[in-house]
Biopython code that builds the backbone (N, CA, C, O; Angstrom):
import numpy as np
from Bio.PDB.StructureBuilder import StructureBuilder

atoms = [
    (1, "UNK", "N", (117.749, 75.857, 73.106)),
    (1, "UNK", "CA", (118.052, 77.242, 73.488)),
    (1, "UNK", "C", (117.106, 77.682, 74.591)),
    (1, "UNK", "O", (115.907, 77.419, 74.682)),
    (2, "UNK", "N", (118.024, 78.554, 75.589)),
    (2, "UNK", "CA", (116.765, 78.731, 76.643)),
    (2, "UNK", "C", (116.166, 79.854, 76.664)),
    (2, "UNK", "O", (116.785, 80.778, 76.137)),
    (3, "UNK", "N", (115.196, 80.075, 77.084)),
    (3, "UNK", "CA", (114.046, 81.336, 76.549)),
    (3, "UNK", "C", (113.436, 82.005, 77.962)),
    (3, "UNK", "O", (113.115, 81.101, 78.735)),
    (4, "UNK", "N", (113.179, 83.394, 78.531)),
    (4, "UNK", "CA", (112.695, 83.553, 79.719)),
    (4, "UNK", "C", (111.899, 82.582, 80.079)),
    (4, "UNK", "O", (111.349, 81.964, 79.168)),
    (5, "UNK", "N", (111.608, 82.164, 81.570)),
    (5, "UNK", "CA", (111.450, 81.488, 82.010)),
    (5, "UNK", "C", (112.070, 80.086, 82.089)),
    (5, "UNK", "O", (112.158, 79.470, 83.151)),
    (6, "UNK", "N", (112.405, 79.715, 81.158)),
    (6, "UNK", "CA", (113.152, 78.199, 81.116)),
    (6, "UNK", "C", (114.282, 78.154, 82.516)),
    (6, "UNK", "O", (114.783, 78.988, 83.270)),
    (7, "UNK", "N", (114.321, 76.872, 82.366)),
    (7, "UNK", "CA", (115.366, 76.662, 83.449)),
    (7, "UNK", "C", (116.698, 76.012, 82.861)),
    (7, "UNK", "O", (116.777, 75.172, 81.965)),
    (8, "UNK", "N", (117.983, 76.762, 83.772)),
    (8, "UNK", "CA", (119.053, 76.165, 82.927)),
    (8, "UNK", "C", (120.020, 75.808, 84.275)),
    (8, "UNK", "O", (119.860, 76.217, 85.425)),
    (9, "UNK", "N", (120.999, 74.977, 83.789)),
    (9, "UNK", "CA", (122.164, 74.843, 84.647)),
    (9, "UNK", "C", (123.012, 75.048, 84.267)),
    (9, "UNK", "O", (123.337, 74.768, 83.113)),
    (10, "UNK", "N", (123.898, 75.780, 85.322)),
    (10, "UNK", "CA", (125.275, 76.676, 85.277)),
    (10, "UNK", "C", (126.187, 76.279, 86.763)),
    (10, "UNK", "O", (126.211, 76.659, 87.934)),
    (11, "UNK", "N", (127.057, 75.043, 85.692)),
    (11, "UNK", "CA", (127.966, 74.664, 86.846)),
    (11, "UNK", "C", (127.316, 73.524, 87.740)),
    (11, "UNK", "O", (127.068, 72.528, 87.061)),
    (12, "UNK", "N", (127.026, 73.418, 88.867)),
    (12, "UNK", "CA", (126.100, 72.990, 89.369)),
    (12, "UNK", "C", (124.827, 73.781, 90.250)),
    (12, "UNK", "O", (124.120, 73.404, 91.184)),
    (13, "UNK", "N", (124.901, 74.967, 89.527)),
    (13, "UNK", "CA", (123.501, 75.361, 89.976)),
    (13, "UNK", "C", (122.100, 75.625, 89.085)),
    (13, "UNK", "O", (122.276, 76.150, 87.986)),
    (14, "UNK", "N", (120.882, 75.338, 89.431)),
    (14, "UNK", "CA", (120.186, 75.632, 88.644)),
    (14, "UNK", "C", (119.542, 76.852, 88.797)),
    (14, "UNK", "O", (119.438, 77.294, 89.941)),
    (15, "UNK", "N", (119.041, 77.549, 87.761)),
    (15, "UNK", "CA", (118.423, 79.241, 87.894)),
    (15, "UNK", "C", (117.248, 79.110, 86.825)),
    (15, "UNK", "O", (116.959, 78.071, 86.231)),
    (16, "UNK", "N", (116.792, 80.011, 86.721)),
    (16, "UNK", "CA", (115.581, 80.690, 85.853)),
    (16, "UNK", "C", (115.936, 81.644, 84.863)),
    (16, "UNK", "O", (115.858, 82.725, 85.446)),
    (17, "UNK", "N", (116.236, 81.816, 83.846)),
    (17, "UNK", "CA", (116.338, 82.776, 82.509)),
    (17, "UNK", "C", (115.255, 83.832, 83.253)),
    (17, "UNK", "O", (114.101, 83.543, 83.568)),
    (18, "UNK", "N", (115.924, 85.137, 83.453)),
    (18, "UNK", "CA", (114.858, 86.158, 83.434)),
    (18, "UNK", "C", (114.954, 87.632, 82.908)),
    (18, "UNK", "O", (114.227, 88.610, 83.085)),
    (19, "UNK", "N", (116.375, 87.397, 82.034)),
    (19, "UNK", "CA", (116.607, 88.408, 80.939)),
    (19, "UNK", "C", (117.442, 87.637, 79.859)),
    (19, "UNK", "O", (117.935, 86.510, 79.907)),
    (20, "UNK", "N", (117.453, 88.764, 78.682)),
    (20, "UNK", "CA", (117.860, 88.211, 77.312)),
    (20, "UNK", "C", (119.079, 89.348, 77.176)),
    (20, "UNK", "O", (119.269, 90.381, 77.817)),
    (21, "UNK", "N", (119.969, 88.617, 75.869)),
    (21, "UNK", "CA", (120.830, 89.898, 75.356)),
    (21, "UNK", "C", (120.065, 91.215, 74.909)),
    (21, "UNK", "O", (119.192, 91.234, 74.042)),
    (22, "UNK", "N", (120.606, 92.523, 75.763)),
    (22, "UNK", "CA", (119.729, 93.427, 74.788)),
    (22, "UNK", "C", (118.646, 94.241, 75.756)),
    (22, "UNK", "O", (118.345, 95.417, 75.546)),
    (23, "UNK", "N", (117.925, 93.182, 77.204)),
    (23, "UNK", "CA", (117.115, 93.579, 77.753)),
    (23, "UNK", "C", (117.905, 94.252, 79.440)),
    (23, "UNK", "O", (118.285, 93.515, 80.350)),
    (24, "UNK", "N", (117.968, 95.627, 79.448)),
    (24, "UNK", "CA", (118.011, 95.997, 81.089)),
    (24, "UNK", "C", (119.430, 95.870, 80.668)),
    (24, "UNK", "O", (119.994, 95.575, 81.722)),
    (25, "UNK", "N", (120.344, 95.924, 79.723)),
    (25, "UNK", "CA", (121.787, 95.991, 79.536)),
    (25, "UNK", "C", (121.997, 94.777, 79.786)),
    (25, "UNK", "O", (122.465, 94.794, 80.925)),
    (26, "UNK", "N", (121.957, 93.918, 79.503)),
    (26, "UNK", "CA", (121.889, 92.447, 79.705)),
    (26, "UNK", "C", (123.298, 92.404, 78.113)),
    (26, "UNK", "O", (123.213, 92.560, 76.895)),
    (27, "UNK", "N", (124.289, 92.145, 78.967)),
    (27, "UNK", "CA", (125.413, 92.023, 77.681)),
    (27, "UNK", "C", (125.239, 91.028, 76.625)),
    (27, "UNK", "O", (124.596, 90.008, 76.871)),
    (28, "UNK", "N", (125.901, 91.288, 75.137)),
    (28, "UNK", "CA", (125.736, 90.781, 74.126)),
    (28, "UNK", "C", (126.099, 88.766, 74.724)),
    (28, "UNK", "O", (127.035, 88.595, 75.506)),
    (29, "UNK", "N", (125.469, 87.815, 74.359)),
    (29, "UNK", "CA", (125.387, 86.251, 74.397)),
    (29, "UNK", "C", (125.649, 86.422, 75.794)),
    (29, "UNK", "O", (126.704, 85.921, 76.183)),
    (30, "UNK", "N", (124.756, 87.163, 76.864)),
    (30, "UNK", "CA", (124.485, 86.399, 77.949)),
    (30, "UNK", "C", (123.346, 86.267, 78.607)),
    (30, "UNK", "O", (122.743, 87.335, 78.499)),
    (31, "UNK", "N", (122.634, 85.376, 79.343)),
    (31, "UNK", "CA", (121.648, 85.815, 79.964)),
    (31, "UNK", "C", (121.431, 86.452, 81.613)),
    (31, "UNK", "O", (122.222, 86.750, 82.508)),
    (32, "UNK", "N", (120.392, 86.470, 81.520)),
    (32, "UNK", "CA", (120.351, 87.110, 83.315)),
    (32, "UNK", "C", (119.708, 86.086, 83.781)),
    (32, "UNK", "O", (118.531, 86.043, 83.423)),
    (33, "UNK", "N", (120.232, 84.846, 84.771)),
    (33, "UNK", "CA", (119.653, 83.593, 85.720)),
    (33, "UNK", "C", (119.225, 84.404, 87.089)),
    (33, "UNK", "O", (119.956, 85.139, 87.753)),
    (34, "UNK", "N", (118.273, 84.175, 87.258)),
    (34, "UNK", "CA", (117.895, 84.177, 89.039)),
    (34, "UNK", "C", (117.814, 82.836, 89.647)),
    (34, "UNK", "O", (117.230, 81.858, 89.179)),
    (35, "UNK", "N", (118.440, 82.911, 90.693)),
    (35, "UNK", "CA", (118.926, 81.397, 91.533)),
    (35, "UNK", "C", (118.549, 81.610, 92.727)),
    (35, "UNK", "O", (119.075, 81.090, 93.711)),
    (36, "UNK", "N", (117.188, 82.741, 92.756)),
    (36, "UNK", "CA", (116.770, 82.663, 94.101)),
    (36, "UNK", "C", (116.853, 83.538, 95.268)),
    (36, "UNK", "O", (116.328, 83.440, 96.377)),
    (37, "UNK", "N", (117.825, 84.629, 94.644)),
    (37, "UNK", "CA", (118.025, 85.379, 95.531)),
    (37, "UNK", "C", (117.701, 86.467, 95.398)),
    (37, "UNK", "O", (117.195, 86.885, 94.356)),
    (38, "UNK", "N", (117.997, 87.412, 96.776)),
    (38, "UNK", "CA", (117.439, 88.736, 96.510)),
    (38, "UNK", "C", (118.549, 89.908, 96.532)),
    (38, "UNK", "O", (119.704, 89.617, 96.842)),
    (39, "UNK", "N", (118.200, 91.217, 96.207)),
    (39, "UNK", "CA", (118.560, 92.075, 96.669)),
    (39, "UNK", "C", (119.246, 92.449, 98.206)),
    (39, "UNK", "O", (118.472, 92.579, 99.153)),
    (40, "UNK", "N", (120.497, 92.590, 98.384)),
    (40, "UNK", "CA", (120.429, 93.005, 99.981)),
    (40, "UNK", "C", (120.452, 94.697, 100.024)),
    (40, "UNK", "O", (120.745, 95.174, 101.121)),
    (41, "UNK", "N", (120.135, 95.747, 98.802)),
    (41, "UNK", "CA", (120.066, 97.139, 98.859)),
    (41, "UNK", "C", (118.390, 97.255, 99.057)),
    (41, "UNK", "O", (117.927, 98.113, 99.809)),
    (42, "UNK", "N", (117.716, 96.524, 98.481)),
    (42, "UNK", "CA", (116.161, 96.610, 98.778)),
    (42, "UNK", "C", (115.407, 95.339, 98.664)),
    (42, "UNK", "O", (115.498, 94.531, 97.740)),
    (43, "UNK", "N", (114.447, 95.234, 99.998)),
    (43, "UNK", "CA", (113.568, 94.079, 100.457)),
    (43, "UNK", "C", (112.959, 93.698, 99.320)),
    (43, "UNK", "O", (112.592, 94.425, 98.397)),
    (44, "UNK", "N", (112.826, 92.030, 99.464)),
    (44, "UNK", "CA", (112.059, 91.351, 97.929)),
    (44, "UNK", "C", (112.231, 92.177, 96.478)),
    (44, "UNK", "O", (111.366, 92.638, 95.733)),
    (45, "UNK", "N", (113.447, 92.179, 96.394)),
    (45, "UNK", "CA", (114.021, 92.567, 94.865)),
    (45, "UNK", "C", (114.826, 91.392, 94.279)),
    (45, "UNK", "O", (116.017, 91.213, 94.535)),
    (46, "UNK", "N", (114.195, 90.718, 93.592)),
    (46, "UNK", "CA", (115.297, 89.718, 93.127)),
    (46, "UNK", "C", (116.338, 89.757, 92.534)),
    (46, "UNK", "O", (116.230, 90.250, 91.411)),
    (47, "UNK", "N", (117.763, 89.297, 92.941)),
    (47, "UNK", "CA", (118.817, 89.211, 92.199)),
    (47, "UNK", "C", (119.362, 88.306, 91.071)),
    (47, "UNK", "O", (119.929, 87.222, 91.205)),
    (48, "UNK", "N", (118.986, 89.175, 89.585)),
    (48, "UNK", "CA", (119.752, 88.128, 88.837)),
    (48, "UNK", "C", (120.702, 88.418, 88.387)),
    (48, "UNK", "O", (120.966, 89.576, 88.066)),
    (49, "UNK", "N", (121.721, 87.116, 88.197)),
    (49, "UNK", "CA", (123.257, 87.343, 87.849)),
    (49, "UNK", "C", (123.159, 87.142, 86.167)),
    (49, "UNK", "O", (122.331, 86.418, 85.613)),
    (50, "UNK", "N", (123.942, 87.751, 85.652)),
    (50, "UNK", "CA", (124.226, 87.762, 83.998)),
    (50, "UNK", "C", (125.733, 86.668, 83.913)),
    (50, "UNK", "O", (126.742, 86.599, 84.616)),
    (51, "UNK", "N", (125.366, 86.082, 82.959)),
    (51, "UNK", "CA", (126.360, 84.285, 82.395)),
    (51, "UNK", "C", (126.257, 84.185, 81.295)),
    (51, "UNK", "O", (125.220, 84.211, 80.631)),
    (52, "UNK", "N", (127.445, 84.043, 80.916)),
    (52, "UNK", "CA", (127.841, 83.612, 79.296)),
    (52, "UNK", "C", (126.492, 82.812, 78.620)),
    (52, "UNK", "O", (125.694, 82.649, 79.542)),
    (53, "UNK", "N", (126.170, 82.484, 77.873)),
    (53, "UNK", "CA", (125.203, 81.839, 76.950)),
    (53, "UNK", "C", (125.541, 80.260, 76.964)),
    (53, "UNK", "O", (124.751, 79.326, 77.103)),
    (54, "UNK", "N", (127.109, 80.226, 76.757)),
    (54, "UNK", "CA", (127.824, 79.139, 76.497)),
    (54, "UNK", "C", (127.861, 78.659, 78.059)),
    (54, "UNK", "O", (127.555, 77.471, 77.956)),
    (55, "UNK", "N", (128.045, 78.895, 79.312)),
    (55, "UNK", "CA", (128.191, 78.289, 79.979)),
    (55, "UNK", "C", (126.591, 77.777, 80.978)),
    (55, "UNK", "O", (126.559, 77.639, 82.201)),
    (56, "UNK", "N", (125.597, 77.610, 80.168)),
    (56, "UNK", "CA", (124.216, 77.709, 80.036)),
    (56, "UNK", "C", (123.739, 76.045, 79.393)),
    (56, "UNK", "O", (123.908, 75.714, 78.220)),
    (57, "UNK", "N", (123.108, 75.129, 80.500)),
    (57, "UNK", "CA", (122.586, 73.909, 79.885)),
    (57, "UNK", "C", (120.877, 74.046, 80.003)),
    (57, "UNK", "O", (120.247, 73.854, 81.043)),
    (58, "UNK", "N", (120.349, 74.385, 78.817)),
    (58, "UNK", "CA", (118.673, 74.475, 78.933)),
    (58, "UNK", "C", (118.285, 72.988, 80.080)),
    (58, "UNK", "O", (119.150, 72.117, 80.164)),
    (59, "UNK", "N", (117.316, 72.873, 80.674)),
    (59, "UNK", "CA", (116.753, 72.243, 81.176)),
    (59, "UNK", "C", (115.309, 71.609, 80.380)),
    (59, "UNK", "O", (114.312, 72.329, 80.314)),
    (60, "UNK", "N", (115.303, 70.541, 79.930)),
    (60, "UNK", "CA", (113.968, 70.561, 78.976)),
    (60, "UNK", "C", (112.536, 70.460, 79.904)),
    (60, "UNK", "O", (111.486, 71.101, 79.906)),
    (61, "UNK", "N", (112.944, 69.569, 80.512)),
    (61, "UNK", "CA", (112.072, 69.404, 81.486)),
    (61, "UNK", "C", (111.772, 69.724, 83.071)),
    (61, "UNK", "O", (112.860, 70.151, 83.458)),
    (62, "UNK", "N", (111.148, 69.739, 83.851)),
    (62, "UNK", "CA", (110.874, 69.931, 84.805)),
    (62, "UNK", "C", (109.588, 69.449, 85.823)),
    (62, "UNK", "O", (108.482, 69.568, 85.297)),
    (63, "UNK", "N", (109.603, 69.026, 86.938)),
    (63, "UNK", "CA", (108.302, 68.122, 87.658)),
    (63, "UNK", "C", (107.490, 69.091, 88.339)),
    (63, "UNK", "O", (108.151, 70.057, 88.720)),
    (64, "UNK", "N", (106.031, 69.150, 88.665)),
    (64, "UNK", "CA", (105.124, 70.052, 89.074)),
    (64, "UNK", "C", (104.401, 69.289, 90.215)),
    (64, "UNK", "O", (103.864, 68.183, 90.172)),
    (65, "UNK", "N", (104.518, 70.119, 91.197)),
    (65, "UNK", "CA", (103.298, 69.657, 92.567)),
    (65, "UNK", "C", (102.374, 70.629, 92.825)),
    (65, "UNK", "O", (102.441, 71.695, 92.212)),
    (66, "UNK", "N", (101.259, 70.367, 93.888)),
    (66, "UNK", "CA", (100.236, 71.039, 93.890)),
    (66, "UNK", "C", (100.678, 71.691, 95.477)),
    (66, "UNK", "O", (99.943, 72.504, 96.037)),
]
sb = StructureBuilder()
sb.init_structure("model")
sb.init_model(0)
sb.init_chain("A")
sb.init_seg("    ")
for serial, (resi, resn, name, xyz) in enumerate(atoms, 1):
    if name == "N":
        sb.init_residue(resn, " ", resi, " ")
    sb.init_atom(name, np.array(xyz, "f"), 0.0, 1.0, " ", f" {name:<3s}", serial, name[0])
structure = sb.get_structure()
């Protein structure tokens, strides 16, 4: 199950969990992914899109550079 921050894939894109059901109107079994983008109503506001739960593959892992 994926948890803020985790990373999931949807479709073939990958995003970041950065809301839950419940949080900011975040509808019942979905989450809110950010995939990177922003706002085009206001500068450096990130845009996250809300997605079914079910159409959601946790990512377990992930690689780190310096």
């Amino acid at each position: 199950m994926a948890t803020i921050g985790g990373f999931v894939k949807v479709g073939d894109s990958i995003g970041v969990v950065v809301g839950l059901t419940g949080i900011n109107g975040i509808p019942e079994d979905h989450f809110a992914i950010w995939y990177g983008e922003f706002s085009k109503m206001a500068d450096e506001v990130p845009l996250a899109k809300t997605v079914p739960v079910d159409y959601c593959v946790h990512i377990a892992s992930y690689d780190v550079y310096h």
